[in-house]
N, CA, C and O atoms as a GROMACS GRO file, in nm:
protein
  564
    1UNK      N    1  29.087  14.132 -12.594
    1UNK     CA    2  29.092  14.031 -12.698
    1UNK      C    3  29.054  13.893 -12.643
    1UNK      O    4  28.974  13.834 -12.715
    2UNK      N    5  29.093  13.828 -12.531
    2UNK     CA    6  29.070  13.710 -12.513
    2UNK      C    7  28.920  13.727 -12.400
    2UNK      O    8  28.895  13.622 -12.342
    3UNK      N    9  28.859  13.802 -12.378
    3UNK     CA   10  28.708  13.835 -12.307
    3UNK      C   11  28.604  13.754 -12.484
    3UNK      O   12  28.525  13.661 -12.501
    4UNK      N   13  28.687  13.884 -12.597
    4UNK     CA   14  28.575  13.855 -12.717
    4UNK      C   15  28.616  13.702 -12.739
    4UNK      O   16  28.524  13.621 -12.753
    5UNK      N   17  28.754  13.656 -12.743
    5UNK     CA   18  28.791  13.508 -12.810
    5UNK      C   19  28.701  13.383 -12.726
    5UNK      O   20  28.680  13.263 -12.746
    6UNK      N   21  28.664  13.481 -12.627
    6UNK     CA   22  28.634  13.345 -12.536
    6UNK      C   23  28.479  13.336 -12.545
    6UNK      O   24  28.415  13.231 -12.541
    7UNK      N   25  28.418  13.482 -12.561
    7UNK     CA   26  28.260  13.440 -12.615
    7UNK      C   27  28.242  13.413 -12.735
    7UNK      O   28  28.130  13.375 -12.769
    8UNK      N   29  28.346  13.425 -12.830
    8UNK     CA   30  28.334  13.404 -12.956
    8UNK      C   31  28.335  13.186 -12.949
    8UNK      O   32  28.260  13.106 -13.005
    9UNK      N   33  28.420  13.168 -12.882
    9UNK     CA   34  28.414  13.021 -12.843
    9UNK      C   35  28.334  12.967 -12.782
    9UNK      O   36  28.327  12.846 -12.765
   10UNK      N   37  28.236  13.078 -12.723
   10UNK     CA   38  28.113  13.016 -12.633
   10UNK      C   39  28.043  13.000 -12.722
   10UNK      O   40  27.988  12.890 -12.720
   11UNK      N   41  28.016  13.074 -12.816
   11UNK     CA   42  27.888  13.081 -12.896
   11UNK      C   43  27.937  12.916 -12.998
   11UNK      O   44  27.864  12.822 -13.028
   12UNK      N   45  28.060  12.932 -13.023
   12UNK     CA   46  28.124  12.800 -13.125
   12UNK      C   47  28.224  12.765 -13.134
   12UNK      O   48  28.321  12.778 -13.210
   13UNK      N   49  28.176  12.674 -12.976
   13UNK     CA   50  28.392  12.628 -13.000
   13UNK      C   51  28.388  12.568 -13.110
   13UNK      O   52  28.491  12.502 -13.097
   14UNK      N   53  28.361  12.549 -13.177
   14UNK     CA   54  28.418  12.418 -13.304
   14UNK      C   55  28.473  12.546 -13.423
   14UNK      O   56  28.520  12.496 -13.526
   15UNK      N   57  28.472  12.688 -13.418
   15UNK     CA   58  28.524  12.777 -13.522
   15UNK      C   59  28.658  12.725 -13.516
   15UNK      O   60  28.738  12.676 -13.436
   16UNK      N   61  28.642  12.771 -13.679
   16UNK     CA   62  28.796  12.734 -13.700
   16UNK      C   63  28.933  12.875 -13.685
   16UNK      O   64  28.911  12.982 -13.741
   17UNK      N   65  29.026  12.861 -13.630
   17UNK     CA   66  29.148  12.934 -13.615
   17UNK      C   67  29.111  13.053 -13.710
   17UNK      O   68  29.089  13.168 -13.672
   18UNK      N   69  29.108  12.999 -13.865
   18UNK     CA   70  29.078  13.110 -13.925
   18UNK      C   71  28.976  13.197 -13.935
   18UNK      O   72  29.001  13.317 -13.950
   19UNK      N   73  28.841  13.149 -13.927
   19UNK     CA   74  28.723  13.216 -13.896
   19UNK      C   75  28.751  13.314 -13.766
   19UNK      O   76  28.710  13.430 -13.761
   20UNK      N   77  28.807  13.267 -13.689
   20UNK     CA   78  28.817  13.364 -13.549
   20UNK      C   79  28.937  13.441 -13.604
   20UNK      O   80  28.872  13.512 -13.680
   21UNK      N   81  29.026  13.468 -13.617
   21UNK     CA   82  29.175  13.521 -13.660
   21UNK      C   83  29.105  13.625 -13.748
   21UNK      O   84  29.106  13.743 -13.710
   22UNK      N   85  29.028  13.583 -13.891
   22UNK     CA   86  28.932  13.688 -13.978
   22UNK      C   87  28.846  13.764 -13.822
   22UNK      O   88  28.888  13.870 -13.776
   23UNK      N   89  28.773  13.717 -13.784
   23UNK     CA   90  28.666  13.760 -13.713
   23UNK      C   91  28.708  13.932 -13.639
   23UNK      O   92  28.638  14.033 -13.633
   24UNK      N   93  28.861  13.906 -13.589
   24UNK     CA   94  28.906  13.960 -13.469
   24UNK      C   95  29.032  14.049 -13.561
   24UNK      O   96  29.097  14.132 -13.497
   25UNK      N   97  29.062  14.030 -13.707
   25UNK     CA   98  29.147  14.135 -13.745
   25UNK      C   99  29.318  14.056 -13.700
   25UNK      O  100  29.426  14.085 -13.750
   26UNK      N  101  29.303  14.001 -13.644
   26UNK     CA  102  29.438  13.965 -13.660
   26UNK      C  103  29.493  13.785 -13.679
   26UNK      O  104  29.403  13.708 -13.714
   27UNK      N  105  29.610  13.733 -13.662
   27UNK     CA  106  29.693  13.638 -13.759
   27UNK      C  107  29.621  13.504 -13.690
   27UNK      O  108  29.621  13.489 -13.567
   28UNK      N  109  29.566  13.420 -13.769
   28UNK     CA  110  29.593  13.255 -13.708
   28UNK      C  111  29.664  13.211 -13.575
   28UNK      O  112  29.613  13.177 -13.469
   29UNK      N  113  29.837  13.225 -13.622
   29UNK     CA  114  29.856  13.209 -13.509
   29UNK      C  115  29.885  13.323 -13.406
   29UNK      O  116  29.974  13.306 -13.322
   30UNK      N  117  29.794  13.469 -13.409
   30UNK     CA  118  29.779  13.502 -13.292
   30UNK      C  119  29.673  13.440 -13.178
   30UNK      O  120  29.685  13.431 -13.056
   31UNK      N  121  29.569  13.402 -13.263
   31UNK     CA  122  29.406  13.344 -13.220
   31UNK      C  123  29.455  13.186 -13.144
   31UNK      O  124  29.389  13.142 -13.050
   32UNK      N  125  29.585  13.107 -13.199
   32UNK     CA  126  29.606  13.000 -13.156
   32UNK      C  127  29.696  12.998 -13.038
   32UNK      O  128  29.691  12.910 -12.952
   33UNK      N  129  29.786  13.110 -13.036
   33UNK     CA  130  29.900  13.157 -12.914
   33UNK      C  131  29.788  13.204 -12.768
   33UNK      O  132  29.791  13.155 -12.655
   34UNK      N  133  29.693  13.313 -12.823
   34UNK     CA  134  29.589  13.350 -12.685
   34UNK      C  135  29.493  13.241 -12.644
   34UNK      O  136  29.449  13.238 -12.529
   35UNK      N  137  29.447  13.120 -12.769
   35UNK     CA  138  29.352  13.002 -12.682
   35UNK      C  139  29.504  12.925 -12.582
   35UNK      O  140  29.504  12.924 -12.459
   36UNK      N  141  29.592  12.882 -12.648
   36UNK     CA  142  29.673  12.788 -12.556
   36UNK      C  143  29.734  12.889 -12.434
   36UNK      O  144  29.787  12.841 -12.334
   37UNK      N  145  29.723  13.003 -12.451
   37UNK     CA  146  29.755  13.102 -12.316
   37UNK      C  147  29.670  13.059 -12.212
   37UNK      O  148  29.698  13.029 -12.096
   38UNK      N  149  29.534  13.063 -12.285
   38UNK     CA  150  29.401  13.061 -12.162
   38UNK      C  151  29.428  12.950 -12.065
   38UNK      O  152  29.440  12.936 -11.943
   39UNK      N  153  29.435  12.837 -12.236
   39UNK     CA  154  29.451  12.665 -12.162
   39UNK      C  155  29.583  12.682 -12.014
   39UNK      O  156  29.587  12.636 -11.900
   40UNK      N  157  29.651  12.750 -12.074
   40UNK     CA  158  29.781  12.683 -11.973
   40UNK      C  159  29.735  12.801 -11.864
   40UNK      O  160  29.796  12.781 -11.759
   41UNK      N  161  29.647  12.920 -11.854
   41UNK     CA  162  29.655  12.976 -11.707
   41UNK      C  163  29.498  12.860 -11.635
   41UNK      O  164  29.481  12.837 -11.516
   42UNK      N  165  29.436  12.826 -11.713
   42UNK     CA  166  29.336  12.751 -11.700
   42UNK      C  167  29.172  12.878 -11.723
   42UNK      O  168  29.063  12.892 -11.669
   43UNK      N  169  29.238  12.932 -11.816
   43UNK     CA  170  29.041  12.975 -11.780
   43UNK      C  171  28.970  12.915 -11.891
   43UNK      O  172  28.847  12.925 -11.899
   44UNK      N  173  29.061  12.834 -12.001
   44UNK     CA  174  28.992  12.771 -12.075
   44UNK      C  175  28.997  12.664 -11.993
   44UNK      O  176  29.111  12.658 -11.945
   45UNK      N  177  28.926  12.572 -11.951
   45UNK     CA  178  28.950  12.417 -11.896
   45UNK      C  179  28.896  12.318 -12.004
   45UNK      O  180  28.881  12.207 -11.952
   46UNK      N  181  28.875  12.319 -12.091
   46UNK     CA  182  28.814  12.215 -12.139
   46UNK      C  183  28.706  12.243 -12.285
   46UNK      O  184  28.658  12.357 -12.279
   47UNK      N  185  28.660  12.164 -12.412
   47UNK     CA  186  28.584  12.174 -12.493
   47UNK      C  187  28.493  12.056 -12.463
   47UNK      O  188  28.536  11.963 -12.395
   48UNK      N  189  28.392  12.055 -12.503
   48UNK     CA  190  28.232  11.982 -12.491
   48UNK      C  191  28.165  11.995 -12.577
   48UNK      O  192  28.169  12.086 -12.660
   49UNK      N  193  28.079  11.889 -12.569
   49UNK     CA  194  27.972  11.901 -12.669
   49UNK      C  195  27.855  11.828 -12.597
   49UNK      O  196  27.866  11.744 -12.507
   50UNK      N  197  27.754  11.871 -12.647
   50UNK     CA  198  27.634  11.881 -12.580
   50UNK      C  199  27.537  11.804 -12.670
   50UNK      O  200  27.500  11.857 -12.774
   51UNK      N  201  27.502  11.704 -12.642
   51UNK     CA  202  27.420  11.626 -12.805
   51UNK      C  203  27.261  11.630 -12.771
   51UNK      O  204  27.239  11.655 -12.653
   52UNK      N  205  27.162  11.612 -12.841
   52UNK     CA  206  27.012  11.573 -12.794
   52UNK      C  207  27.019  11.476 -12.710
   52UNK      O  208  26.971  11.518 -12.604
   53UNK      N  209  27.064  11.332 -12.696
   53UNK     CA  210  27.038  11.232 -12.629
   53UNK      C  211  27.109  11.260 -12.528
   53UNK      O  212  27.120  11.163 -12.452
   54UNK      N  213  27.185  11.394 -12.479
   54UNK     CA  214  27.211  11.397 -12.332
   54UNK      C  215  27.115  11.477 -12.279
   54UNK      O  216  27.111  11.487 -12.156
   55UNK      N  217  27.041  11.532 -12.343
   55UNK     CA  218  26.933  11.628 -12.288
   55UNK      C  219  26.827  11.538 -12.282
   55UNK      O  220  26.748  11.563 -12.191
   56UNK      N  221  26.792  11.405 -12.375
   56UNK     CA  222  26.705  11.290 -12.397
   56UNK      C  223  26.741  11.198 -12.266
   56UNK      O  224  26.660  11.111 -12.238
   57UNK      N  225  26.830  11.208 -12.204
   57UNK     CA  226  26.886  11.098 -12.106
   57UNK      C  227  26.840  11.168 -11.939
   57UNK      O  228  26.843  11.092 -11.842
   58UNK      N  229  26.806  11.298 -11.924
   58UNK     CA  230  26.824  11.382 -11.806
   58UNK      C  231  26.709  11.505 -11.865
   58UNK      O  232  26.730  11.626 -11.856
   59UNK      N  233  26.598  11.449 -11.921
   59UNK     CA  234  26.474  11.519 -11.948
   59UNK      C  235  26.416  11.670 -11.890
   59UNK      O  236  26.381  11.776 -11.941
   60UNK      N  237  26.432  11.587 -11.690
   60UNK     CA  238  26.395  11.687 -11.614
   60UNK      C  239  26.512  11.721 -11.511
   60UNK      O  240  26.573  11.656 -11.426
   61UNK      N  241  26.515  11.813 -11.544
   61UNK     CA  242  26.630  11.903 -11.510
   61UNK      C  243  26.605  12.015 -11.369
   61UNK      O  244  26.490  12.053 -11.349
   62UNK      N  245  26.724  12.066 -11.270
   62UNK     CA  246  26.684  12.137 -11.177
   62UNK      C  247  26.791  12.192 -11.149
   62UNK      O  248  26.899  12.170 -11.205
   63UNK      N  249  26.760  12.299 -11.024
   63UNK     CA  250  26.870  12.349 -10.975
   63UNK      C  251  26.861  12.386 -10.804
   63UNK      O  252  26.800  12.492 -10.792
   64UNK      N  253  26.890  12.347 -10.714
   64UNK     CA  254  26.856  12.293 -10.592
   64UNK      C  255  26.947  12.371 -10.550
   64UNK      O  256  27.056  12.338 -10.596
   65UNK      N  257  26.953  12.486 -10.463
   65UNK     CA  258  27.038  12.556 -10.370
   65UNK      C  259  27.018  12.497 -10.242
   65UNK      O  260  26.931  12.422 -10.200
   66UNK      N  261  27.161  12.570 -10.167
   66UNK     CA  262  27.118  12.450 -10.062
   66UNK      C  263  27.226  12.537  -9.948
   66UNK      O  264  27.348  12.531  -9.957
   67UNK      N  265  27.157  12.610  -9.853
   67UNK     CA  266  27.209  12.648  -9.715
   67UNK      C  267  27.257  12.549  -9.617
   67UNK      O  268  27.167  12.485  -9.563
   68UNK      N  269  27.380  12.520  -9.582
   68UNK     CA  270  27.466  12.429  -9.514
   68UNK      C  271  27.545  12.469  -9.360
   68UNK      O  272  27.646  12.536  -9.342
   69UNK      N  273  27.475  12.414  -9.279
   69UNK     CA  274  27.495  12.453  -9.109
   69UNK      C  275  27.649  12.421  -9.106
   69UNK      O  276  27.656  12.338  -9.197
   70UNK      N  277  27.741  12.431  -9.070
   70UNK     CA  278  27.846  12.407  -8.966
   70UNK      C  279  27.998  12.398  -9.111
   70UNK      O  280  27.985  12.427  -9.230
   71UNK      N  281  28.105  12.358  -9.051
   71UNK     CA  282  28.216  12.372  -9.151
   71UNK      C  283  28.186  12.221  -9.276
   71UNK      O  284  28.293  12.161  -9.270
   72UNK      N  285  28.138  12.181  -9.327
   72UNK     CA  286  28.059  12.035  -9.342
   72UNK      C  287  28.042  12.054  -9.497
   72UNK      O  288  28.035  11.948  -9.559
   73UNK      N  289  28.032  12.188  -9.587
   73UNK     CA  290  28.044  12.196  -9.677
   73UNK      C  291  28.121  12.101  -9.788
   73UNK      O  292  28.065  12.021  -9.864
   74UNK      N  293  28.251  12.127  -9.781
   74UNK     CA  294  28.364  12.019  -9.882
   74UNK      C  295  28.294  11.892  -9.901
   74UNK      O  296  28.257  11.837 -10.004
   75UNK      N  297  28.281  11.845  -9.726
   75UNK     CA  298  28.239  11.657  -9.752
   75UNK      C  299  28.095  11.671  -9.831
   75UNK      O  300  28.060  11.607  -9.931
   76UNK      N  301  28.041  11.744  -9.779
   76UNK     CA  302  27.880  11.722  -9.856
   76UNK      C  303  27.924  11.759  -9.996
   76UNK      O  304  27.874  11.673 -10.069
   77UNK      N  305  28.001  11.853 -10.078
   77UNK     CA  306  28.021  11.864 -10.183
   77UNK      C  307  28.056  11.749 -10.252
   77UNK      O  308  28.029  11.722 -10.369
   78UNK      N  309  28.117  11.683 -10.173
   78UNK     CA  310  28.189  11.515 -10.246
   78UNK      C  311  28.066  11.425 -10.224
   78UNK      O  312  28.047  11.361 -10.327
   79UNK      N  313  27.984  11.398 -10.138
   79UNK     CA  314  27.889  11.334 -10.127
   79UNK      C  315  27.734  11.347 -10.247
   79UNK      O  316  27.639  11.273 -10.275
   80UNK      N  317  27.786  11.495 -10.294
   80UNK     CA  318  27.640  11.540 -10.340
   80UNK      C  319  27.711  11.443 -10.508
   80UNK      O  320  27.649  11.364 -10.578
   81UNK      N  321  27.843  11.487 -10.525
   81UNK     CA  322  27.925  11.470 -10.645
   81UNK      C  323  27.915  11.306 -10.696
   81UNK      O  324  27.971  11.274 -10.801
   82UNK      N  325  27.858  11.229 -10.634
   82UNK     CA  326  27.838  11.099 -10.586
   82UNK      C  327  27.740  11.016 -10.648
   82UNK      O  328  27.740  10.901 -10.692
   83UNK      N  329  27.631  11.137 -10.636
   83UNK     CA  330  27.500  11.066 -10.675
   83UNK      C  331  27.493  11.106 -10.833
   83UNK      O  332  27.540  11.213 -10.870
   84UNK      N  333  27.438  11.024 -10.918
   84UNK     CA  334  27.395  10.989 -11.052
   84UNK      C  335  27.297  11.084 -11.086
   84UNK      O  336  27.235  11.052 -11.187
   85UNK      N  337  27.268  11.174 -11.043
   85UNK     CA  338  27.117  11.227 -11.068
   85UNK      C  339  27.190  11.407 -11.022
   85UNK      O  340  27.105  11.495 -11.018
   86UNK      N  341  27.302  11.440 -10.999
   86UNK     CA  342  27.372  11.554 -10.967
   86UNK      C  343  27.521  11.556 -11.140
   86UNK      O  344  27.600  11.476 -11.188
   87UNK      N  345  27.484  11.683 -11.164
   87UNK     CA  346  27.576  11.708 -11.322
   87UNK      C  347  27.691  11.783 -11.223
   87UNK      O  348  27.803  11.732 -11.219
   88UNK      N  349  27.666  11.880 -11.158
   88UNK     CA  350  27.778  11.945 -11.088
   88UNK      C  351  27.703  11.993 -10.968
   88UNK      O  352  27.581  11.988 -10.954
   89UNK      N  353  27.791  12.041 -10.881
   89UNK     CA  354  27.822  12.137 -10.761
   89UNK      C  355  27.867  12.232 -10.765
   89UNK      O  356  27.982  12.231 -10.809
   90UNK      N  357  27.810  12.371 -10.727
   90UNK     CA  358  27.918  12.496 -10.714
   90UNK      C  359  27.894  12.545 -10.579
   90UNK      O  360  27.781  12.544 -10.529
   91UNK      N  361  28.015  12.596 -10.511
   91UNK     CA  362  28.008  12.678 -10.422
   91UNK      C  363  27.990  12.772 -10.457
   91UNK      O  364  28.035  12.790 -10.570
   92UNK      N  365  27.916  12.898 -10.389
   92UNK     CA  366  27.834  13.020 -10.393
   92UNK      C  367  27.895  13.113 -10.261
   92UNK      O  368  27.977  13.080 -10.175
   93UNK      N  369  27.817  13.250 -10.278
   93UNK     CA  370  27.821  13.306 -10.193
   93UNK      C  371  27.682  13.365 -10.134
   93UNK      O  372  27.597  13.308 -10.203
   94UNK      N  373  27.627  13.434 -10.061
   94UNK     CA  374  27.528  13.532 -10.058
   94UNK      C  375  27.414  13.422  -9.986
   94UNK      O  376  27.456  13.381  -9.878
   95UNK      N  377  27.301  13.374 -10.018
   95UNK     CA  378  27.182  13.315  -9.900
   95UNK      C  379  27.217  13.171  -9.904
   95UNK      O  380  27.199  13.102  -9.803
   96UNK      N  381  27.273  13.113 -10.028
   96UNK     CA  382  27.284  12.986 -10.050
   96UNK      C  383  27.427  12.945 -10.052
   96UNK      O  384  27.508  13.030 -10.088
   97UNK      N  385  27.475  12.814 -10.015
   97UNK     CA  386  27.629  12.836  -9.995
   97UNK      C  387  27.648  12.688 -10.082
   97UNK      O  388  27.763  12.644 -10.071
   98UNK      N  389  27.554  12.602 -10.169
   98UNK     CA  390  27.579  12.538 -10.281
   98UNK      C  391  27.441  12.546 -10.373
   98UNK      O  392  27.321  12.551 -10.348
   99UNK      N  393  27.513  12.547 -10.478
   99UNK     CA  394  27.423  12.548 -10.602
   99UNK      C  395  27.433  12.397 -10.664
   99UNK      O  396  27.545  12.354 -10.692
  100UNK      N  397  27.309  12.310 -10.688
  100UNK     CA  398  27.350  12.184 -10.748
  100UNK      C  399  27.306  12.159 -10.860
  100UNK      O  400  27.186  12.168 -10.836
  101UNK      N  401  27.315  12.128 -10.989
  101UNK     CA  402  27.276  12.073 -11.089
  101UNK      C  403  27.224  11.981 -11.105
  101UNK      O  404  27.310  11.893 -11.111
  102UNK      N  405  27.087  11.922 -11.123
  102UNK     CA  406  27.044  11.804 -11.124
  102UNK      C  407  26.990  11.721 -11.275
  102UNK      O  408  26.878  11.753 -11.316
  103UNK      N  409  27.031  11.667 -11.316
  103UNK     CA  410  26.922  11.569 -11.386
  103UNK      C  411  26.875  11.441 -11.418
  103UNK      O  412  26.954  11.350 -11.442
  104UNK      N  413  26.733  11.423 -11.420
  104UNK     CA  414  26.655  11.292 -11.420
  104UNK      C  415  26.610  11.250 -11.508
  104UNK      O  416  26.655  11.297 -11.612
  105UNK      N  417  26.491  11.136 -11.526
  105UNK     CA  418  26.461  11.099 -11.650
  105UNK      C  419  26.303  11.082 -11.587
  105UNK      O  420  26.232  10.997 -11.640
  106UNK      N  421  26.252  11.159 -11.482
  106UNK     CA  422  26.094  11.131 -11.444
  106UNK      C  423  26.120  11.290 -11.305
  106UNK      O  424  26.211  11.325 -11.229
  107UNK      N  425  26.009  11.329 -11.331
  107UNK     CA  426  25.994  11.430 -11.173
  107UNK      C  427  25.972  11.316 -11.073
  107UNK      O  428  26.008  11.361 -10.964
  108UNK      N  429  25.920  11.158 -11.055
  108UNK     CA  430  25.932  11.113 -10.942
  108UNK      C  431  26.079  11.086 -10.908
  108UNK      O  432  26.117  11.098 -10.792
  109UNK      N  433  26.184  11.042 -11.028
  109UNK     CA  434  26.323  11.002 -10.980
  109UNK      C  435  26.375  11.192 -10.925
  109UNK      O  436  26.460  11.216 -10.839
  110UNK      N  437  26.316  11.272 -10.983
  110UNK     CA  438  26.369  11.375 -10.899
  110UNK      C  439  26.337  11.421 -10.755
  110UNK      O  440  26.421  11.458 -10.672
  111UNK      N  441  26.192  11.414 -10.735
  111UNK     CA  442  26.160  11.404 -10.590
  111UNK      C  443  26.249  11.324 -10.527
  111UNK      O  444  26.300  11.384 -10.433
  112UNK      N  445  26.294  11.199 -10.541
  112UNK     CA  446  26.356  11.118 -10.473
  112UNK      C  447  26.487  11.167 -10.441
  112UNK      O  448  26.543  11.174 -10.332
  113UNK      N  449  26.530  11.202 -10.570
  113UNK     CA  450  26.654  11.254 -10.543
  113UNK      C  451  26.645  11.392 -10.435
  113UNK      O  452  26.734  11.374 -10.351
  114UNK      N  453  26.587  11.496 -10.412
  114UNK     CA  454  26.565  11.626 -10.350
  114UNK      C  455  26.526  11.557 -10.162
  114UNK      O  456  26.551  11.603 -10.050
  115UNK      N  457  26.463  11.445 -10.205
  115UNK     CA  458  26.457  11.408 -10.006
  115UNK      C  459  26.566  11.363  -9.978
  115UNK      O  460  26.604  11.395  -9.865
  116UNK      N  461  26.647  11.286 -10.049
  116UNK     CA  462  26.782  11.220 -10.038
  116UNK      C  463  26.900  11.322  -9.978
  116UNK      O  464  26.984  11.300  -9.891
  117UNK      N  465  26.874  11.439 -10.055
  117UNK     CA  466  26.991  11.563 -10.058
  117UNK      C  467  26.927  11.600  -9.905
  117UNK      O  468  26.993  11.579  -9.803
  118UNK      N  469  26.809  11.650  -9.902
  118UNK     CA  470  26.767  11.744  -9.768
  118UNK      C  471  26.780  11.656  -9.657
  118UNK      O  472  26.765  11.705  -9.545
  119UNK      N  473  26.811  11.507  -9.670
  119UNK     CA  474  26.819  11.425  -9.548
  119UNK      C  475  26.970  11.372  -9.488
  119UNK      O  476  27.007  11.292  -9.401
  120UNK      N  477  27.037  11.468  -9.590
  120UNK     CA  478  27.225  11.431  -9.559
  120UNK      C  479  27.286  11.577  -9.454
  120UNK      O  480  27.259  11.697  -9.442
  121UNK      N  481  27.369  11.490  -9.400
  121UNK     CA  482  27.418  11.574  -9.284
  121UNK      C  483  27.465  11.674  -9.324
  121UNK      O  484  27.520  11.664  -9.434
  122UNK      N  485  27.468  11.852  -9.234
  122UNK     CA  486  27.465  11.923  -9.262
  122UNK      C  487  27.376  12.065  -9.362
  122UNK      O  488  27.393  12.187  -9.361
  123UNK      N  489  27.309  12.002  -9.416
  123UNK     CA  490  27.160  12.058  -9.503
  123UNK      C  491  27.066  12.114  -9.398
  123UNK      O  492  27.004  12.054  -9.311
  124UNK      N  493  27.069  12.266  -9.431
  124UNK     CA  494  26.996  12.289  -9.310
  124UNK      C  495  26.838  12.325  -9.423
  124UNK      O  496  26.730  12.267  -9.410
  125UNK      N  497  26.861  12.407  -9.503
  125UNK     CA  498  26.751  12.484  -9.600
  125UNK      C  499  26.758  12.423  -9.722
  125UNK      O  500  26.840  12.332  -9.709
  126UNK      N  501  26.707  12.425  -9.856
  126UNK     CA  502  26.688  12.422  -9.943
  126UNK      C  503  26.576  12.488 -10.054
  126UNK      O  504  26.455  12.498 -10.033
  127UNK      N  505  26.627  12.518 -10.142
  127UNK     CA  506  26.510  12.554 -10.262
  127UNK      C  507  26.588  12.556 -10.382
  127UNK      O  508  26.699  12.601 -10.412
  128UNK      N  509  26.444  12.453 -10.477
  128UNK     CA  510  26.445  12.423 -10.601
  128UNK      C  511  26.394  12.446 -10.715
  128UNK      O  512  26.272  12.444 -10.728
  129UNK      N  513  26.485  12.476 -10.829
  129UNK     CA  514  26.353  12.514 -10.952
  129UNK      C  515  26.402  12.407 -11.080
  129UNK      O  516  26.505  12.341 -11.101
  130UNK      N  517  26.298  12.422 -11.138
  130UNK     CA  518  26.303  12.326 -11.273
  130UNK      C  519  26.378  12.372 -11.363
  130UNK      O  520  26.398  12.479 -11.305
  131UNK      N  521  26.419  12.379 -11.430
  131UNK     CA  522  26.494  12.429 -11.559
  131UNK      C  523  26.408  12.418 -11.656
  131UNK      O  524  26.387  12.308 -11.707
  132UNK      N  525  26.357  12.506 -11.689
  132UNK     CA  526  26.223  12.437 -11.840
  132UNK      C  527  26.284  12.467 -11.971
  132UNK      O  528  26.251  12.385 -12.057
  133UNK      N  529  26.385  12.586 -12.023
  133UNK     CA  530  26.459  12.569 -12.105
  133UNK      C  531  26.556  12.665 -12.120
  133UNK      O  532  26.542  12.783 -12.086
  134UNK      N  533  26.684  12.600 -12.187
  134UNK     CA  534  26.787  12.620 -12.160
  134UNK      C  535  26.892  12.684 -12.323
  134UNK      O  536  26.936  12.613 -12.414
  135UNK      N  537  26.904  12.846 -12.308
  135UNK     CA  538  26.997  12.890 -12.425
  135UNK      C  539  27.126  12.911 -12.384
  135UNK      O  540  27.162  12.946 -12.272
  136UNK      N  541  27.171  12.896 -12.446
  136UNK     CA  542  27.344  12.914 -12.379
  136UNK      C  543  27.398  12.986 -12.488
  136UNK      O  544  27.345  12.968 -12.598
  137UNK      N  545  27.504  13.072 -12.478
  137UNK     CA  546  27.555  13.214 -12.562
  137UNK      C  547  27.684  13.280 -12.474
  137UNK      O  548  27.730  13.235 -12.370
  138UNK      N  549  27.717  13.370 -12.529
  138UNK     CA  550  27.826  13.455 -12.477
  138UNK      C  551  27.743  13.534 -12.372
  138UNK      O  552  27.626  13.569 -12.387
  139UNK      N  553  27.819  13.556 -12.269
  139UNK     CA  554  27.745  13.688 -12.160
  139UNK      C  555  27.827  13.810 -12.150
  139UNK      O  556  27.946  13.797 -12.119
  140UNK      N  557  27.791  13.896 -12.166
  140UNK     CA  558  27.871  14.012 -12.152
  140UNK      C  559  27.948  13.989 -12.007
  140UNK      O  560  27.904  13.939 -11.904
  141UNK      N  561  28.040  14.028 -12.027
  141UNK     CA  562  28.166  14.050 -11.877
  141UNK      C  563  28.191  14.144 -11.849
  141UNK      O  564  28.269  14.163 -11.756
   0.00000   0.00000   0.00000
């Protein structure tokens, strides 16, 4: 139940209690007892909204992995978290050991930004791709 409640909220957090409660066969406040469950173990963290003029503000978009020599990870994570031109950071596992989110308002402010990152301590590798467009939906789990 809370796997479907939670793609059902991916697709639209803004549904209302009852639309989801109908959706799923059972009461209002069962649909309102399992979201504030999520909230308080935390796998809900948070609602957003996503408008044109933030996609209008950060045009060109990327995603910059980034192989990191020595224990140096954390600080560079706070350092990367820093710059204006980075949306998030994730730690990873497998060839790349951060994943970064980038966005700009020109591919030259992004070049700039990508020598900036590969020239901070600890950065041993890197590779980058553009984001050219972006659907977002429920994913199967």
């Amino acid at each position: 139940m809370d796997q479907r409640l939670l793609a059902a909220l991916k697709r639209d957090a803004r549904a209302s209690l009852s639309d989801l409660a109908a959706r799923f066969g059972v009461s209002r406040a069962t649909v309102r007892a399992r979201i504030e469950k999520m909230q308080a173990r935390g796998d809900i963290r948070g609602f957003t909204v996503v408008t044109a003029a933030d996609l209008a503000n950060h045009p060109v978009r990327g995603l910059m992995m980034l192989a990191v020599s020595g224990p140096g990870a954390e600080r560079l994570m706070t350092r990367l978290t820093g710059l204006m031109a980075v949306q998030a950071v994730h730690s990873t596992n497998g060839k790349w050991d951060l994943i970064v989110e980038l966005g700009t308002e020109t591919l030259e402010e992004l070049d700039r930004v990508l020598f900036e990152i590969r020239r901070m301590e600890g950065v041993e590798t890197s590779e980058t791709s553009l984001l050219l467009n972006t659907r977002t939906g429920a994913r199967p789990r």
